[in-house]
FIROKOL-953167 format. One record per residue (C-alpha): residue number from 1; x, y, z; residue in three letters. Coordinates in Angstrom, 2 decimals, padded with zeros to 5 digits, m for minus. Layout:
REM residues N
<rec n="NUM" east="X" north="Y" up="Z" res="ALA"/>
...
END
This chain:
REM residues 329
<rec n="1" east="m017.90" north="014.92" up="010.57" res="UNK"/>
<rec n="2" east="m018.47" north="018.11" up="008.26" res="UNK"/>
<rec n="3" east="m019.16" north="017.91" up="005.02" res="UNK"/>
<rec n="4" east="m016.50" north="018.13" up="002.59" res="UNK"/>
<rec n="5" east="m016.41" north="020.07" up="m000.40" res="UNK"/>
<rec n="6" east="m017.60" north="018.21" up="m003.21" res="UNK"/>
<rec n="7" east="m015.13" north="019.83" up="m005.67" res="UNK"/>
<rec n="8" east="m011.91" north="019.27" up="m002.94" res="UNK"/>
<rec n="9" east="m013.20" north="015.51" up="m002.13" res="UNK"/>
<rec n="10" east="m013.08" north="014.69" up="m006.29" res="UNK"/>
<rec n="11" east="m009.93" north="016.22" up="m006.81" res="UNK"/>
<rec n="12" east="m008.46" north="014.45" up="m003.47" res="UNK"/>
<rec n="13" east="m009.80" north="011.21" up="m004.55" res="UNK"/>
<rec n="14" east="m009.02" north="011.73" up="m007.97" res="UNK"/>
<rec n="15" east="m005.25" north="012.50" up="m007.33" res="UNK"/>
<rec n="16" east="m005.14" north="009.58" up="m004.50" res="UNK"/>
<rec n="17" east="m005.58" north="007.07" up="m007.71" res="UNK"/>
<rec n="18" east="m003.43" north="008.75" up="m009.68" res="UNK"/>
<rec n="19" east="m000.53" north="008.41" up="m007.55" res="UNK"/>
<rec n="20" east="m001.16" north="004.64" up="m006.56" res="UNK"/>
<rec n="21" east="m001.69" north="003.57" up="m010.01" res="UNK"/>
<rec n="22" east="001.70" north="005.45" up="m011.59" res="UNK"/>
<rec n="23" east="003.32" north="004.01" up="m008.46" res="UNK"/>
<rec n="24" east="002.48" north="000.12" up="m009.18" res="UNK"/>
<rec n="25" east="003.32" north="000.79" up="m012.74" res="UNK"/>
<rec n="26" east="006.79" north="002.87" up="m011.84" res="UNK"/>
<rec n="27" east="007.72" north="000.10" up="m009.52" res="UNK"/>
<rec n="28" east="006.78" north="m002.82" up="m011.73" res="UNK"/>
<rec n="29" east="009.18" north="m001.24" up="m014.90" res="UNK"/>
<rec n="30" east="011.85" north="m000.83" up="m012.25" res="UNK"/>
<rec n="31" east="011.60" north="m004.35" up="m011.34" res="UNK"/>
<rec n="32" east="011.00" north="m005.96" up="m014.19" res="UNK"/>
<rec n="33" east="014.04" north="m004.55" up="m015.37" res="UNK"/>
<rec n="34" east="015.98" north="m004.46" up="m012.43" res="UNK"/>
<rec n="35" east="015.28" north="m007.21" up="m010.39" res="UNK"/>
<rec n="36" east="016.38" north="m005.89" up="m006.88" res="UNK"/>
<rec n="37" east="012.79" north="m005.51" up="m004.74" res="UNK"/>
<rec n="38" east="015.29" north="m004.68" up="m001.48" res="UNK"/>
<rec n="39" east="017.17" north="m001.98" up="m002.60" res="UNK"/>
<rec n="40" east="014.15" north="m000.46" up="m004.07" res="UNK"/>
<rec n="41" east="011.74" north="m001.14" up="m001.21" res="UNK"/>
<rec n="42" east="014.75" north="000.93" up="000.93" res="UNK"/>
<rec n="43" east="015.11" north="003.52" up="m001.59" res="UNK"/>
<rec n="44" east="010.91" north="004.08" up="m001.38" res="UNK"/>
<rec n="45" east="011.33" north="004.75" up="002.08" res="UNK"/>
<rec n="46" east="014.11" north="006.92" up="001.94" res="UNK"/>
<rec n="47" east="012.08" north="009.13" up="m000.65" res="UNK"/>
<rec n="48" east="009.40" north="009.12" up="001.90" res="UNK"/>
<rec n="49" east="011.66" north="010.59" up="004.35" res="UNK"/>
<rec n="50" east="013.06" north="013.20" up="001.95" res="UNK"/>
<rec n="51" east="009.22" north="014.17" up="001.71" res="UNK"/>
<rec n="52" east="007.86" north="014.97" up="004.98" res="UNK"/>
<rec n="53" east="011.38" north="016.04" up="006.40" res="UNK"/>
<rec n="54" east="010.90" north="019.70" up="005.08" res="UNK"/>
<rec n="55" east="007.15" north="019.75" up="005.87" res="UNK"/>
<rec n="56" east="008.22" north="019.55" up="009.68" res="UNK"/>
<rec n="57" east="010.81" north="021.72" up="009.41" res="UNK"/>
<rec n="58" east="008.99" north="024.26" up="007.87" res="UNK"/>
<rec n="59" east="005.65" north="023.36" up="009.61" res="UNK"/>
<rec n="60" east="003.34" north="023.52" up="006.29" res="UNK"/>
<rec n="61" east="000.17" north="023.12" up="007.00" res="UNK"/>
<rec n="62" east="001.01" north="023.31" up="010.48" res="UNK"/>
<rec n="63" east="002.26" north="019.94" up="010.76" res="UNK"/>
<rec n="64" east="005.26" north="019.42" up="013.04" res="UNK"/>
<rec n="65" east="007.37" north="016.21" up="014.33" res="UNK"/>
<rec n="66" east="004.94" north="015.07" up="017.16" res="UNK"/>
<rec n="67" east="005.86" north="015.12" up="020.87" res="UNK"/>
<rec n="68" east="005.17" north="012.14" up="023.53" res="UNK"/>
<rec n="69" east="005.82" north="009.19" up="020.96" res="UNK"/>
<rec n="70" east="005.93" north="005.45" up="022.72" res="UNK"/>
<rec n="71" east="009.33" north="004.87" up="020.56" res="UNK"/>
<rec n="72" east="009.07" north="001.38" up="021.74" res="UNK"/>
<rec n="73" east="005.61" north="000.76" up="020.10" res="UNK"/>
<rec n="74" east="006.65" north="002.87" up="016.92" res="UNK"/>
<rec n="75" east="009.46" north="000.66" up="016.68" res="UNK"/>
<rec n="76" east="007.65" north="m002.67" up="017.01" res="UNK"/>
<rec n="77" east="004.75" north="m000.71" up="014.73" res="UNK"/>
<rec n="78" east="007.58" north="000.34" up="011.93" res="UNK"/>
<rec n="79" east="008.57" north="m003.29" up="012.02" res="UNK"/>
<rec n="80" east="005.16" north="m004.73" up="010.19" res="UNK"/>
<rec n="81" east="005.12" north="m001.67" up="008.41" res="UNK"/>
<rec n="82" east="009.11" north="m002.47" up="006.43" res="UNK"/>
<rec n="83" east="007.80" north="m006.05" up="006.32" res="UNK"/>
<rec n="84" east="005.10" north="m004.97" up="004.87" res="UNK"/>
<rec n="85" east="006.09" north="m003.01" up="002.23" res="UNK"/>
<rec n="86" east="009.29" north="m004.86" up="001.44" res="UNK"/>
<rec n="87" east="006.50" north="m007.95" up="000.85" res="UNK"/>
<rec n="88" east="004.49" north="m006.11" up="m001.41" res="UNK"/>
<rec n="89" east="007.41" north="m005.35" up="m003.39" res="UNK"/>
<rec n="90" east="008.89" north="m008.48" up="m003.51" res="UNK"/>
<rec n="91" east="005.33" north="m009.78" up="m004.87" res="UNK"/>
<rec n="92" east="004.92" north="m006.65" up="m007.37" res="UNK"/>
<rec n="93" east="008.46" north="m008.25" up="m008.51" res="UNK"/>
<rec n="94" east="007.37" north="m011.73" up="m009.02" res="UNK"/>
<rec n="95" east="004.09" north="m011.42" up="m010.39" res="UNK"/>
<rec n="96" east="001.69" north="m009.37" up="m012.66" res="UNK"/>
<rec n="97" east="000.39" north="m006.20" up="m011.05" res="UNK"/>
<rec n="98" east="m003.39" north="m007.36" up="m011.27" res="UNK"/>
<rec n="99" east="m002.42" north="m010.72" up="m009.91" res="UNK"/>
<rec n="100" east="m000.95" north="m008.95" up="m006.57" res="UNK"/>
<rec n="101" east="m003.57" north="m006.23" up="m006.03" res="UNK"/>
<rec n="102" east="m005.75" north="m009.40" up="m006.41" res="UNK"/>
<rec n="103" east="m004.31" north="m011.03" up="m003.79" res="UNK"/>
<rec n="104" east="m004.00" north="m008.33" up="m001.22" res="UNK"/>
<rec n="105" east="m007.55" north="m007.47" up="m001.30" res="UNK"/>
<rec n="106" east="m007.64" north="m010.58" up="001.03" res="UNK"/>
<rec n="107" east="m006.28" north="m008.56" up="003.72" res="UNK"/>
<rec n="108" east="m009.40" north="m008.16" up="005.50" res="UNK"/>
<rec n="109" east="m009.26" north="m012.10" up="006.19" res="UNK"/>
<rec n="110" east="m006.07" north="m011.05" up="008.13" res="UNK"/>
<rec n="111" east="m007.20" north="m008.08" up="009.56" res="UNK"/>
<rec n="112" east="m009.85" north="m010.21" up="011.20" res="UNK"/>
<rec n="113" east="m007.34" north="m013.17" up="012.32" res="UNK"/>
<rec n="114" east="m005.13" north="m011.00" up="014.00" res="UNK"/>
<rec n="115" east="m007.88" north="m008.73" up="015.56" res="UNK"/>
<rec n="116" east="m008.34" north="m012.26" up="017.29" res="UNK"/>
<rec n="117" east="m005.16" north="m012.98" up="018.24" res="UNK"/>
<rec n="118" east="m003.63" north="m009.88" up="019.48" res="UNK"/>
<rec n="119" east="m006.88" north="m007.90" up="021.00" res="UNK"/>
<rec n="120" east="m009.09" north="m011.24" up="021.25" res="UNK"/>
<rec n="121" east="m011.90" north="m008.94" up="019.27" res="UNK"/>
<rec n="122" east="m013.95" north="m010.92" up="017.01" res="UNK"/>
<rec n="123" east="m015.76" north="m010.35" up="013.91" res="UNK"/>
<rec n="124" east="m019.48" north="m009.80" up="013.63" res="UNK"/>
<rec n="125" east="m021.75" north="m012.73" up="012.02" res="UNK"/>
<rec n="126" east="m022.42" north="m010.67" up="008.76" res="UNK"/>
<rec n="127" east="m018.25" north="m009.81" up="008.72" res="UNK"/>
<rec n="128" east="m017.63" north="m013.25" up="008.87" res="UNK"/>
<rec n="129" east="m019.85" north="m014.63" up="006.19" res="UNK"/>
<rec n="130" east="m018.57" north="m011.58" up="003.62" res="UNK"/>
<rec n="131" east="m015.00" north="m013.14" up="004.37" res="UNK"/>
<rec n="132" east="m016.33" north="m016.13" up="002.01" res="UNK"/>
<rec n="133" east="m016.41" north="m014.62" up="m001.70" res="UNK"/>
<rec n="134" east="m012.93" north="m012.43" up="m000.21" res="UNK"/>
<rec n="135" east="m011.47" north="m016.18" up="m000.40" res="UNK"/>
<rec n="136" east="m013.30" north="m018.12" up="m003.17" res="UNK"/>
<rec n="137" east="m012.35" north="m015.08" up="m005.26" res="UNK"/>
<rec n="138" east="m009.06" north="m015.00" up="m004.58" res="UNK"/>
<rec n="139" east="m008.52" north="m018.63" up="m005.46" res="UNK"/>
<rec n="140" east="m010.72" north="m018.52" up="m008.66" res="UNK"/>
<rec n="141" east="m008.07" north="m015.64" up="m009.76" res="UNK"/>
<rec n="142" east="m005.18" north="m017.31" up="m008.32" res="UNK"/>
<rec n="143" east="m005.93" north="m020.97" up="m009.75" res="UNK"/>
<rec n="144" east="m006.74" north="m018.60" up="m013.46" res="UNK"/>
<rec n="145" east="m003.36" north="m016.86" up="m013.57" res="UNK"/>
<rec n="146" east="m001.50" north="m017.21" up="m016.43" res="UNK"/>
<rec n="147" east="001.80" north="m016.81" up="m014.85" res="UNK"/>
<rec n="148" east="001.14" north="m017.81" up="m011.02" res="UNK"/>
<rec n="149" east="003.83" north="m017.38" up="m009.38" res="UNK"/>
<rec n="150" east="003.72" north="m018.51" up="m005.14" res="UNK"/>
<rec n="151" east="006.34" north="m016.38" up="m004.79" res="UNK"/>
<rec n="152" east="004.10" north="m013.73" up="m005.65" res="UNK"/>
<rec n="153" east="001.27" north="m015.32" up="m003.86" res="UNK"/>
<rec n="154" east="003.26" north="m016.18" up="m001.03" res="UNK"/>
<rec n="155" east="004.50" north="m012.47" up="m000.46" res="UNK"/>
<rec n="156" east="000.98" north="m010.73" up="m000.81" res="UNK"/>
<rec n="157" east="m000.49" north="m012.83" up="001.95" res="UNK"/>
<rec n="158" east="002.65" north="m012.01" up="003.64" res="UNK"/>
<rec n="159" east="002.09" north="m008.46" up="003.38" res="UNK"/>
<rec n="160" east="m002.06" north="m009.04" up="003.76" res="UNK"/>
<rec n="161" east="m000.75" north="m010.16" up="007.29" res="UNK"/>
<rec n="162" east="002.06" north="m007.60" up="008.07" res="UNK"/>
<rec n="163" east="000.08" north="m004.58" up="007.38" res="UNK"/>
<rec n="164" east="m002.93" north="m005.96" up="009.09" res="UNK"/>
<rec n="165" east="m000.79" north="m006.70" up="012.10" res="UNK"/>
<rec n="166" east="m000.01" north="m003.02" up="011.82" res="UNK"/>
<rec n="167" east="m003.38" north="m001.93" up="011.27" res="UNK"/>
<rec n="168" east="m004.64" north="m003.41" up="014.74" res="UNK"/>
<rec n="169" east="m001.55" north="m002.16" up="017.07" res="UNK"/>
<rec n="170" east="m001.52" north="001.39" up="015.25" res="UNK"/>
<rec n="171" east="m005.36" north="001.88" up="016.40" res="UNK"/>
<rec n="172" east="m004.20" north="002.82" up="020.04" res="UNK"/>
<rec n="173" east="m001.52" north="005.15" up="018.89" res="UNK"/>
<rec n="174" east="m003.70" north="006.92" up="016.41" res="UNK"/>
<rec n="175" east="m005.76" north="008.29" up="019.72" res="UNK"/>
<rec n="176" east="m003.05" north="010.70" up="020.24" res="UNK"/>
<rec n="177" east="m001.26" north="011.29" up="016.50" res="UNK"/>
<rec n="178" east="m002.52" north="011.81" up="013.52" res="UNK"/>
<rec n="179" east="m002.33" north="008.89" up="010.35" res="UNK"/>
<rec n="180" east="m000.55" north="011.01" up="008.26" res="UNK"/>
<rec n="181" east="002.08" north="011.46" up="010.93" res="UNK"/>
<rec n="182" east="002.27" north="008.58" up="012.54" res="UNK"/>
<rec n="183" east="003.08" north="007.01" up="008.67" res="UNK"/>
<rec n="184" east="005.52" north="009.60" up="008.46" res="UNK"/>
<rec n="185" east="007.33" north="008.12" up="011.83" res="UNK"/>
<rec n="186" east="006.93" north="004.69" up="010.87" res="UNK"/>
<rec n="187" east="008.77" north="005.45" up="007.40" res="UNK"/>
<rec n="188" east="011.92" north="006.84" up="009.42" res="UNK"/>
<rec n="189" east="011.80" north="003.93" up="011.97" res="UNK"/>
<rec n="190" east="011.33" north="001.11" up="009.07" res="UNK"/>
<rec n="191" east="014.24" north="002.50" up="007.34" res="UNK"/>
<rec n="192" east="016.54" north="002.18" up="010.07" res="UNK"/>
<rec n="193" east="015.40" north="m001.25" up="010.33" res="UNK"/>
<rec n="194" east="015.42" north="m002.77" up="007.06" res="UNK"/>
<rec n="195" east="018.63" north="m001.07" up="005.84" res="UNK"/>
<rec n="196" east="020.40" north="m003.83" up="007.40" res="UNK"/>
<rec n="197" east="018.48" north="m006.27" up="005.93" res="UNK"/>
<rec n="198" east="018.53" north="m004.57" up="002.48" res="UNK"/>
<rec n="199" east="022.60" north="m004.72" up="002.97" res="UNK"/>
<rec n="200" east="022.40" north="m008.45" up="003.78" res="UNK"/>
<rec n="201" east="020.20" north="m009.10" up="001.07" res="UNK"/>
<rec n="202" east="021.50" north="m007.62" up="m001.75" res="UNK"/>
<rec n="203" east="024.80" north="m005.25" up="m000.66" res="UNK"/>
<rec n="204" east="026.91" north="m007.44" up="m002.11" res="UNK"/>
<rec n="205" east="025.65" north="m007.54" up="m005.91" res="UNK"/>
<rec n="206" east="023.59" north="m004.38" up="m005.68" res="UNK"/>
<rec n="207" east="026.17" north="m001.24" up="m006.67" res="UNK"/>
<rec n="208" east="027.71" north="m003.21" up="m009.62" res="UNK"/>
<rec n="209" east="024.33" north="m004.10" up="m010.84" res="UNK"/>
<rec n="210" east="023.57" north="m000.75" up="m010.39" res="UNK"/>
<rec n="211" east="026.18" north="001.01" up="m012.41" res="UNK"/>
<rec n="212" east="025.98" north="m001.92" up="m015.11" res="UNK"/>
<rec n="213" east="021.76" north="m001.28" up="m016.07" res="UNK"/>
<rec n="214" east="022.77" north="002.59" up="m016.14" res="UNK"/>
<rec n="215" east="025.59" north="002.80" up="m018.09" res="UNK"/>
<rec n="216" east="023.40" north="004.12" up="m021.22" res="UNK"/>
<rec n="217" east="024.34" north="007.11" up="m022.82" res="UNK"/>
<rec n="218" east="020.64" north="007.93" up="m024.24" res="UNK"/>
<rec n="219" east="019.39" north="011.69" up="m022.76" res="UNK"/>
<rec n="220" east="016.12" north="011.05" up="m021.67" res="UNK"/>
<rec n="221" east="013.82" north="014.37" up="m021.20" res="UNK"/>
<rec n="222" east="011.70" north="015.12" up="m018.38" res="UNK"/>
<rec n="223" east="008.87" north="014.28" up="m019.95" res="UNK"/>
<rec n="224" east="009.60" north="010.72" up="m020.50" res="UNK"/>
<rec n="225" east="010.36" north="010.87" up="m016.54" res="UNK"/>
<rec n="226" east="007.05" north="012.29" up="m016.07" res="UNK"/>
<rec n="227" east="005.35" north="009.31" up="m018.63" res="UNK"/>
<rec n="228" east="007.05" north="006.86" up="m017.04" res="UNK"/>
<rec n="229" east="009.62" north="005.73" up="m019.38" res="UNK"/>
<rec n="230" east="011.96" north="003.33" up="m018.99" res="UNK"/>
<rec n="231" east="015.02" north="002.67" up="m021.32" res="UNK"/>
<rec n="232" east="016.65" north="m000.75" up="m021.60" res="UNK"/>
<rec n="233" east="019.63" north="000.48" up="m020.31" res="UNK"/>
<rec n="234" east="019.09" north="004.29" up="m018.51" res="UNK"/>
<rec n="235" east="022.18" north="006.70" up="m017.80" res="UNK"/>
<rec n="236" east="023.01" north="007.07" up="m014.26" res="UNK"/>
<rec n="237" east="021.34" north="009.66" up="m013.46" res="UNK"/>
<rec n="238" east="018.06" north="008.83" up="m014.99" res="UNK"/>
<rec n="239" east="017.85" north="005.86" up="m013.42" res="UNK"/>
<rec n="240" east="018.28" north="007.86" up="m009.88" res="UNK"/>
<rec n="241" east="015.66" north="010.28" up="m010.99" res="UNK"/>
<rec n="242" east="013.26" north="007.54" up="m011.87" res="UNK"/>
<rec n="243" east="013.82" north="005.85" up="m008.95" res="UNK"/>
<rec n="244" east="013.20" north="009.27" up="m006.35" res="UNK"/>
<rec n="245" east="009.90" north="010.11" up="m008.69" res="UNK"/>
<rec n="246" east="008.34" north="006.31" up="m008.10" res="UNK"/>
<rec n="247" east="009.53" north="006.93" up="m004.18" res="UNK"/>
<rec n="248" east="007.41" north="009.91" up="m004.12" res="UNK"/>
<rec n="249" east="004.79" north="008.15" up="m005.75" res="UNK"/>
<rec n="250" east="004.52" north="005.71" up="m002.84" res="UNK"/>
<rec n="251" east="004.46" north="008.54" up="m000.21" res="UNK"/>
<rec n="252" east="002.27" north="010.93" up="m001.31" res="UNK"/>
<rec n="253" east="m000.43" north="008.26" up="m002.48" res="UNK"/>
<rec n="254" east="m000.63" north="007.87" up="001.40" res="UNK"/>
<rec n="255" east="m000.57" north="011.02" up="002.12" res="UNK"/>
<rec n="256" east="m003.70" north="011.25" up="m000.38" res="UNK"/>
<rec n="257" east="m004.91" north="008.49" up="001.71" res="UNK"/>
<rec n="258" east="m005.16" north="009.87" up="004.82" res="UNK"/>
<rec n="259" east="m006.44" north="013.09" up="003.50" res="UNK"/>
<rec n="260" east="m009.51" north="011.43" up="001.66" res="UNK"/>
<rec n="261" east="m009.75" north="009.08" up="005.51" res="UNK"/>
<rec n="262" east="m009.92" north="012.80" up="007.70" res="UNK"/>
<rec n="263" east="m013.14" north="013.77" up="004.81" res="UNK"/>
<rec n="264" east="m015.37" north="010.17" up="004.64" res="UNK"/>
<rec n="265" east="m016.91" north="008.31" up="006.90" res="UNK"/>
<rec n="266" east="m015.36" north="004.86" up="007.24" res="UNK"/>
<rec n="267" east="m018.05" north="003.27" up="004.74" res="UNK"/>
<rec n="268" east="m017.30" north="005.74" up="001.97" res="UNK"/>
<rec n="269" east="m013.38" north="005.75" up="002.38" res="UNK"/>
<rec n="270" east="m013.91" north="001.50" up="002.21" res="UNK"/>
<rec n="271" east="m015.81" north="002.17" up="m000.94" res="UNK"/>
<rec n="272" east="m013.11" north="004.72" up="m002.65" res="UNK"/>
<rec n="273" east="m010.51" north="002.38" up="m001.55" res="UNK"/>
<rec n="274" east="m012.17" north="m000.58" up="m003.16" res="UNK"/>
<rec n="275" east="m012.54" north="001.32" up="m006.38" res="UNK"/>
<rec n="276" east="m009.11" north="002.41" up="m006.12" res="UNK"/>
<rec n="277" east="m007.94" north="m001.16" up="m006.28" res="UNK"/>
<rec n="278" east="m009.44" north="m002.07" up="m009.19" res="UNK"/>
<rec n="279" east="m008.71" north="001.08" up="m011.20" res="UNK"/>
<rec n="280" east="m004.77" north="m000.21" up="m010.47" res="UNK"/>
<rec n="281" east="m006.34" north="m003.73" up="m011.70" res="UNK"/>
<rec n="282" east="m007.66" north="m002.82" up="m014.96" res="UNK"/>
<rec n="283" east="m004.51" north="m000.17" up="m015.14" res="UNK"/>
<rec n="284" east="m001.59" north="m003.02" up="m014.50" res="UNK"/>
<rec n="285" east="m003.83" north="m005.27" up="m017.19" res="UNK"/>
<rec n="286" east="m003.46" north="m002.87" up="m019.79" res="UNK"/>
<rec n="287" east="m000.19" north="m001.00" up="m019.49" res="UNK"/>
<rec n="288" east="001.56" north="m004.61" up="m018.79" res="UNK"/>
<rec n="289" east="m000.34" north="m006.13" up="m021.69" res="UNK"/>
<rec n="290" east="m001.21" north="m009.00" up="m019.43" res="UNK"/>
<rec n="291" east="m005.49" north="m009.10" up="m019.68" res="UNK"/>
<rec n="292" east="m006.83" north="m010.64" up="m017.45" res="UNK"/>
<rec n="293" east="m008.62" north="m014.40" up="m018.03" res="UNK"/>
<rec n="294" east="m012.30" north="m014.92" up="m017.79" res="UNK"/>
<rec n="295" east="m012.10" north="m016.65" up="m014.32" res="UNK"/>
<rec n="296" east="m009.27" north="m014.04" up="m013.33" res="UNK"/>
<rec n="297" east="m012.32" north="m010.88" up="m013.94" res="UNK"/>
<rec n="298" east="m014.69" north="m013.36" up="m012.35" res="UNK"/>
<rec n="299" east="m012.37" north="m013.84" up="m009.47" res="UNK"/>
<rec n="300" east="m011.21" north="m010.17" up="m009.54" res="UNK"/>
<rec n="301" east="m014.89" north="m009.53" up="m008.92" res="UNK"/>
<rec n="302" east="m016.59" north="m011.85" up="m006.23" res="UNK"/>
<rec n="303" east="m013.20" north="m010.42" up="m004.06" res="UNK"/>
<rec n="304" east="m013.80" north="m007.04" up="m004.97" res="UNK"/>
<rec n="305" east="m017.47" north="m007.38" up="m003.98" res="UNK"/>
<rec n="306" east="m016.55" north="m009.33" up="m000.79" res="UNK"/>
<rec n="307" east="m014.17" north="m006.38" up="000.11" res="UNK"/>
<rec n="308" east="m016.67" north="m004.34" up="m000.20" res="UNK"/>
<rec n="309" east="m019.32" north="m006.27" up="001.36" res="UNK"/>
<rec n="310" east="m016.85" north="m006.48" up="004.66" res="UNK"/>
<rec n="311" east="m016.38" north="m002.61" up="004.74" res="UNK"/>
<rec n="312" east="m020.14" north="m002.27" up="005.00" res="UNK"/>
<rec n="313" east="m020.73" north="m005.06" up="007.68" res="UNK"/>
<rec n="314" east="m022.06" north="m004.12" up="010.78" res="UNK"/>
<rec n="315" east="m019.37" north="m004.76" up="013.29" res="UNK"/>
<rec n="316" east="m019.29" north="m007.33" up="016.81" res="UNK"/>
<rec n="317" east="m020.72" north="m004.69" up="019.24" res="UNK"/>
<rec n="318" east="m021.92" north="m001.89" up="017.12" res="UNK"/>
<rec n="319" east="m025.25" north="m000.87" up="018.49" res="UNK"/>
<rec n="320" east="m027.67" north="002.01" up="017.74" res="UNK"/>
<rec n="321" east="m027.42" north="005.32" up="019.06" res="UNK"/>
<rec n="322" east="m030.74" north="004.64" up="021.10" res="UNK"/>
<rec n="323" east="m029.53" north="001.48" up="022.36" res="UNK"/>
<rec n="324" east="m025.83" north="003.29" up="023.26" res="UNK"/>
<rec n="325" east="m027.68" north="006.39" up="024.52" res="UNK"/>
<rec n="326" east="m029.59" north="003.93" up="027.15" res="UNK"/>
<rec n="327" east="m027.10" north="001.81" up="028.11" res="UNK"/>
<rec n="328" east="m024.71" north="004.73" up="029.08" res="UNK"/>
<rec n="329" east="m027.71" north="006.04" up="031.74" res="UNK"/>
END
């Protein structure tokens, strides 16, 4: 891998957290004040789609709608990935930002269980063993939360195992598309299959619901779309607005994602993404005004470390390049 440019990789990474934080904290005002995780899980992905669309079209960047797709395995692959983001909605909804990012940091634990189950690959020793403060820390924050909710707990695990279910089919895809696209794919695929659930879920209540929370008659400027304001009781079209700018929030901090994954090795991306998770930690804390307990830092920090710890692990079958070099002769 060449080296990247200092300057680009900072900005990159820089703008990567950016985007994730003002996206847990746009998506935890919209749900906090309007409690509908379905129809805003849908509307995220439609946003998504609205994104990349034109970029095909127009080929920036040189990026066009890949050719040869398995639309079976996309399918089954956009399937975890809905589920997955619907879940982490759904838990952003019932519980304190912190508290969920908290949670999901478990997801190596699943990424190893279903490595098991699906591909029968197992974990190395030292993987294993970094798995423990992952868990104990997760239950020292869990069992310290002010306001646990198992909803909330219940739907990050759910979305721990979703996305590492996706993680370990997408692996044999990504040998023949890129991450960014094959995201991109997956967004149009999981829309078209959790519309219908969205409808089931919440059709019925939604539009009313809708048109009752923005009925407010208070201009807001463009700035306080851009700070993240949000009114009581929006107009209409605010409340559209503010909904399409945390949408794009959700897509392009993936984008940044896969842009900072095609400059760093795999141990430095682990790192960044660590960091990342508890810059959105200490950002839900204090834009929520919920700080976090003692125990809840304590256990914020033996899973952070675990997380980290995992990411550096040497993995089952990893060998040296001598030892590779003479065993392919």
């Amino acid at each position: 891998m060449a080296a990247a440019n200092p300057l680009k990789l900072a900005f990159i990474i820089t703008l990567w957290y950016v985007l994730n934080v003002q996206y847990n904290l746009y998506n935890k005002k919209i749900l906090d004040k309007f409690p509908f995780p379905y129809t805003t899980s849908l509307i995220q992905l439609g946003c998504g789609m609205l994104y990349i669309l034109p970029i095909w079209i127009l080929q920036l960047g040189g990026r066009k709608f890949p050719k040869d797709i398995n639309y079976g395995g996309v399918a089954t692959l956009s399937f975890f990935h809905g589920g997955g983001h619907y879940a982490t909605v759904l838990s952003l909804g019932a519980g304190s930002v912190a508290f969920a990012n908290v949670v999901k940091a478990g997801e190596p634990l699943c990424s190893v269980i279903m490595g098991i189950l699906i591909t029968s690959a197992y974990p190395s020793i030292p993987q294993v063993l970094t798995l423990i403060p992952i868990i104990v820390g997760v239950m020292i924050a869990s069992m310290s939360e002010p306001e646990f909710s198992m909803m909330a707990f219940a739907c990050a695990m759910l979305s721990n195992v979703l996305f590492a279910t996706r993680g370990v089919l997408s692996k044999p895809m990504m040998k023949k598309i890129s991450g960014g696209d094959l995201f991109a794919i997956n967004t149009f695929f999981a829309f078209a299959i959790m519309a219908p659930v969205t409808l089931y879920m919440e059709g019925g209540e939604v539009f009313q619901a809708w048109v009752k929370f923005a009925s407010g008659k208070t201009t807001n400027s463009f700035s306080d779309l851009l700070n993240g304001v949000l009114p009581a009781q929006p107009s209409f079209e605010y409340f559209i607005a503010y909904q399409v700018v945390c949408g794009l929030y959700y897509y392009t901090y993936n984008e940044m994602a896969f842009m900072v994954t095609d400059m760093l090795d795999a141990t430095s991306q682990s790192v960044a993404n660590t960091v990342k998770r508890v810059v959105i930690i200490v950002a839900g804390s204090v834009v929520f005004n919920k700080p976090l307990t003692t125990n809840g830092i304590l256990g914020s920090a033996v899973a952070m470390i675990g997380v980290l710890l995992y990411s550096l692990a040497p993995k089952a079958g990893a060998s040296k390049p001598a030892d590779a070099k003479a065993k392919s002769s």
